[in-house]
VOKE-562592 format. One line per 2 residues: number of its first residue (from 1); for each residue x, y, z of C-alpha. Coordinates in steps of 0.05 Angstrom, whole numbers. Layout:
BEGIN
NUM	X:Y:Z ~ ...;
This chain:
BEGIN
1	213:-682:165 ~ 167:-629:195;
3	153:-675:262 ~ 223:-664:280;
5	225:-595:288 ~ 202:-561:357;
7	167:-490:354 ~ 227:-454:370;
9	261:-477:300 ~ 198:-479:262;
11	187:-395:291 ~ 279:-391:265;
13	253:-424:194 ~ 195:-362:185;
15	247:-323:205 ~ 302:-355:158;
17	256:-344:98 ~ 229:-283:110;
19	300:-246:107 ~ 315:-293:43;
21	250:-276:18 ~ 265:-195:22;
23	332:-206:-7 ~ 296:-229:-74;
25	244:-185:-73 ~ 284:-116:-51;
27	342:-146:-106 ~ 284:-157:-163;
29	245:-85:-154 ~ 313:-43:-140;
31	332:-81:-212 ~ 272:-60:-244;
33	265:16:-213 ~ 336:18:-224;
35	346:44:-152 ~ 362:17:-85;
37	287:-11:-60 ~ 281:-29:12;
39	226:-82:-5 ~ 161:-96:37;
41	113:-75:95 ~ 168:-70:150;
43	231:-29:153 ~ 275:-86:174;
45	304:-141:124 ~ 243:-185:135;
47	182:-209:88 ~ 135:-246:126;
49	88:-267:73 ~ 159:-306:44;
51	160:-329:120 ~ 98:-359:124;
53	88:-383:54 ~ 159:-423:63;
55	139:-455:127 ~ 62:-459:96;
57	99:-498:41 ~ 138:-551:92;
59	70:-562:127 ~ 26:-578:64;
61	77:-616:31 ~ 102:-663:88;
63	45:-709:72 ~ 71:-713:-5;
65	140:-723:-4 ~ 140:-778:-41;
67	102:-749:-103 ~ 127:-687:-139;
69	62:-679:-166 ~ 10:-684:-106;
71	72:-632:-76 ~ 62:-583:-133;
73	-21:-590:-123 ~ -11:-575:-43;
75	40:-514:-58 ~ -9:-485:-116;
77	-71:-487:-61 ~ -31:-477:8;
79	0:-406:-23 ~ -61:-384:-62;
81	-106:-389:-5 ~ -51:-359:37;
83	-39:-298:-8 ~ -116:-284:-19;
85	-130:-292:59 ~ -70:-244:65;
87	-85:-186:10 ~ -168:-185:28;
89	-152:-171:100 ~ -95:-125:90;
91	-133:-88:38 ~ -199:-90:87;
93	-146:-58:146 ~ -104:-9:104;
95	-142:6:42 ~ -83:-11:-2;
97	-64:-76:-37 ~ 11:-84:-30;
99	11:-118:-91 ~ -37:-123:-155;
101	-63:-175:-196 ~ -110:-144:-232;
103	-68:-127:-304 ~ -58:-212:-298;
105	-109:-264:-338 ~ -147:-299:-291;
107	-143:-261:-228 ~ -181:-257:-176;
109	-202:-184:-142 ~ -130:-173:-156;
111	-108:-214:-99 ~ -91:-274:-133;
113	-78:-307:-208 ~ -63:-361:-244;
115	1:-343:-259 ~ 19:-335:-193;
117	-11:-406:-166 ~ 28:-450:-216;
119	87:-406:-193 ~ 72:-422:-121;
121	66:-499:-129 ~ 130:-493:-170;
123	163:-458:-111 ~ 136:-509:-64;
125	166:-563:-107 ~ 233:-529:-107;
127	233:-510:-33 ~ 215:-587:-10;
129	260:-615:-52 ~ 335:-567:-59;
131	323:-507:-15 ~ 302:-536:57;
133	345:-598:63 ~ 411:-554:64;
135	371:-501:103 ~ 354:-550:147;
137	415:-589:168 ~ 454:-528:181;
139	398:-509:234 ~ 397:-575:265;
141	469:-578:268 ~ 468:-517:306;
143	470:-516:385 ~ 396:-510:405;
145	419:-457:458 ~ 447:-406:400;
147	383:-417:362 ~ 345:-394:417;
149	391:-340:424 ~ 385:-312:360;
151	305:-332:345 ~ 297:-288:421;
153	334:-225:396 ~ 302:-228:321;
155	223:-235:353 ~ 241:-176:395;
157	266:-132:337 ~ 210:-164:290;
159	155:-148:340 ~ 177:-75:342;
161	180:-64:273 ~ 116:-98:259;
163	81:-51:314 ~ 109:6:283;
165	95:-23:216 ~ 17:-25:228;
167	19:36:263 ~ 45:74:202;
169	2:40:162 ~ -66:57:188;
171	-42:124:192 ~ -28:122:119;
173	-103:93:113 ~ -133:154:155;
175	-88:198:114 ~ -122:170:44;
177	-192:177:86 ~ -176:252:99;
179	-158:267:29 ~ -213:234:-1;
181	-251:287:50 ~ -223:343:32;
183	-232:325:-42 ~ -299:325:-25;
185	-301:386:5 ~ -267:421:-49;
187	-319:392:-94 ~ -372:423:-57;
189	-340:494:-54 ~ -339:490:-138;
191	-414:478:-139 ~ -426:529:-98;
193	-383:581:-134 ~ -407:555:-199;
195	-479:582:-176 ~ -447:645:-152;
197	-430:662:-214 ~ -489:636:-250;
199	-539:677:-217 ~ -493:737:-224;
201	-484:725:-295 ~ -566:707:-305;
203	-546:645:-326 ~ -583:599:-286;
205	-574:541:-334 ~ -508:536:-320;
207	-475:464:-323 ~ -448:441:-252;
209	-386:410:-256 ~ -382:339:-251;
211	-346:300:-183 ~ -304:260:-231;
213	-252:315:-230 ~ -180:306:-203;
215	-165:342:-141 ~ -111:381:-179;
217	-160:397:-237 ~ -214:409:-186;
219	-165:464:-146 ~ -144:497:-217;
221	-223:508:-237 ~ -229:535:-164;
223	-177:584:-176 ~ -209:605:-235;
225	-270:613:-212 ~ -239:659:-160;
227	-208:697:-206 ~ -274:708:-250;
229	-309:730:-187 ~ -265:775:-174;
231	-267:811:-247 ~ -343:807:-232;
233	-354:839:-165 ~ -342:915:-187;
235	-386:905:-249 ~ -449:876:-219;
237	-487:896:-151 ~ -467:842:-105;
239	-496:843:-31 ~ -452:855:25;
241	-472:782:46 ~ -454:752:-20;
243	-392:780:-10 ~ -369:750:58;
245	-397:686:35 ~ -343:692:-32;
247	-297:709:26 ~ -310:649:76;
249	-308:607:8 ~ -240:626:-10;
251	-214:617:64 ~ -236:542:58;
253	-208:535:1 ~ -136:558:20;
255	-151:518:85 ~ -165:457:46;
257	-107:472:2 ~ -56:478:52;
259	-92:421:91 ~ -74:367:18;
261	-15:393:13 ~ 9:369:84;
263	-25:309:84 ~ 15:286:10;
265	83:321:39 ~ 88:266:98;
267	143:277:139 ~ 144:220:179;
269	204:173:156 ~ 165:106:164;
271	105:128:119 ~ 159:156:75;
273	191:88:75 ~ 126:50:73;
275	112:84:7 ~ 182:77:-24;
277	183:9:-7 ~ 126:-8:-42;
279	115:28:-97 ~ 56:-23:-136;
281	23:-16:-76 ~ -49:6:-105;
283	-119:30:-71 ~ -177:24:-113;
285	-221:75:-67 ~ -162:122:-54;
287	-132:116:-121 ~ -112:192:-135;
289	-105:201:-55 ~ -43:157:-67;
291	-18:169:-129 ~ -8:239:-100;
293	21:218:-33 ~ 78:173:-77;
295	84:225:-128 ~ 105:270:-68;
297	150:214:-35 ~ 182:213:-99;
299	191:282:-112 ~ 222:277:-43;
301	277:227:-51 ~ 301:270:-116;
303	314:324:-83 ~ 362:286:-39;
């Protein structure tokens, strides 16, 4: 089966099955979220890990066709290894997982589980032996000139998605990097106000606050802090220096402020879609980095 088909139809199968592949996936999350989801890592009606598993799934098979069994095994090995290749070095680009494992028995990292492998092998089995041979004819019965037609115009439209696509994604990454930054920054500000008021108060046992803070419980003990400064300076004999250092302190902090609050508020419509479109997606370094960013994409779409 597979020798017959030239790359041309082979590149109109990934195709194929990534557009059938985003019409399950966006149709099973919009379900679930009870909402319209436009599913995946492009904009366009296309899933490319559904692409390449499918045509993954043809390849490993075609040695097996006569044994349901050894055509399960391939399916269960060709996807798992597919998927894990696929998660580790998205995750390693982007700092996000696009999808999670990790609440599963047996997974791996996340990336991959048990469930999902006897899933995949099932899929293979169902894809070799109903799915493809309808798929196929009607794409060999079609004139080879209109396939190459169509399989011309798609790659064109694909590859500009999928640029823009990437783009958007590392600037989601670098977005999650800057956050984390300023997080840090705002952690630093707190320990130094915290032995502001220490020494003013002649408490210099005073307990530091810990880095295991939220960013939005961090900035709410920051503003406190402010404000008990403030009820402090025309009570105790604080130098003129200590006072523009208070001042420079609360300038970083509204700069930092202002700073997180842009960065979560994206404006640009593919990040916006990127998050939307994915909302398992995960990031076990930049966890409360994203949960803010889709809390504000989602705060977003209900004003709408």
């Amino acid at each position: 089966m597979t020798q017959t088909y030239t790359a041309l139809q082979w590149l109109f199968f990934f195709y194929l099955y990534s557009f059938i592949g985003w019409c399950y996936e966006s149709a099973y999350v919009s379900i679930r979220k009870r909402r319209w989801v436009n599913r995946g890592f492009m904009r366009g009606p296309m899933l490319p890990l559904y692409g390449s598993g499918a045509v993954m799934m043809l390849v490993v098979s075609a040695p097996f066709q006569d044994s349901i069994i050894l055509t399960y095994l391939a399916g269960c090995v060709g996807a798992t290894l597919l998927e894990y290749v696929t998660g580790v070095t998205m995750e390693a680009l982007f700092k996000v997982r696009y999808w999670d494992y990790s609440s599963r028995k047996f997974n791996l990292q996340g990336h991959i589980c048990l469930e999902a492998t006897l899933a995949w092998g099932l899929f293979t089995v169902i894809m070799t032996k109903l799915v493809h041979h309808p798929i196929e004819t009607l794409v060999l019965s079609m004139p080879y000139l209109l396939v190459k037609i169509i399989t011309i115009i798609i790659t064109v439209l694909a590859v500009s998605d999928f640029t823009l696509s990437f783009k958007t994604a590392l600037d989601l990454r670098d977005v999650l990097v800057k956050m984390e930054g300023l997080k840090d920054e705002l952690d630093r500000l707190q320990k130094r106000l915290d032995v502001i008021i220490a020494f003013a108060e002649d408490s210099k046992e005073q307990v530091i606050q810990n880095t295991s803070q939220r960013a939005d419980e961090m900035i709410e003990s920051i503003e406190e802090k402010f404000r008990k400064v403030k009820e402090m300076i025309p009570k105790l004999e604080i130098s003129e220096e200590k006072r523009e250092e208070i001042a420079e302190l609360r300038i970083k902090y509204r700069i930092n402020k202002e700073n997180r609050f842009q960065l979560s508020h994206m404006k640009d419509f593919y990040r916006k879609a990127m998050i939307k479109g994915n909302p398992t997606m995960v990031s076990v370094k930049f966890k409360e980095s994203l949960e803010e960013i889709k809390k504000a994409a989602m705060e977003s779409r209900k004003k709408k």
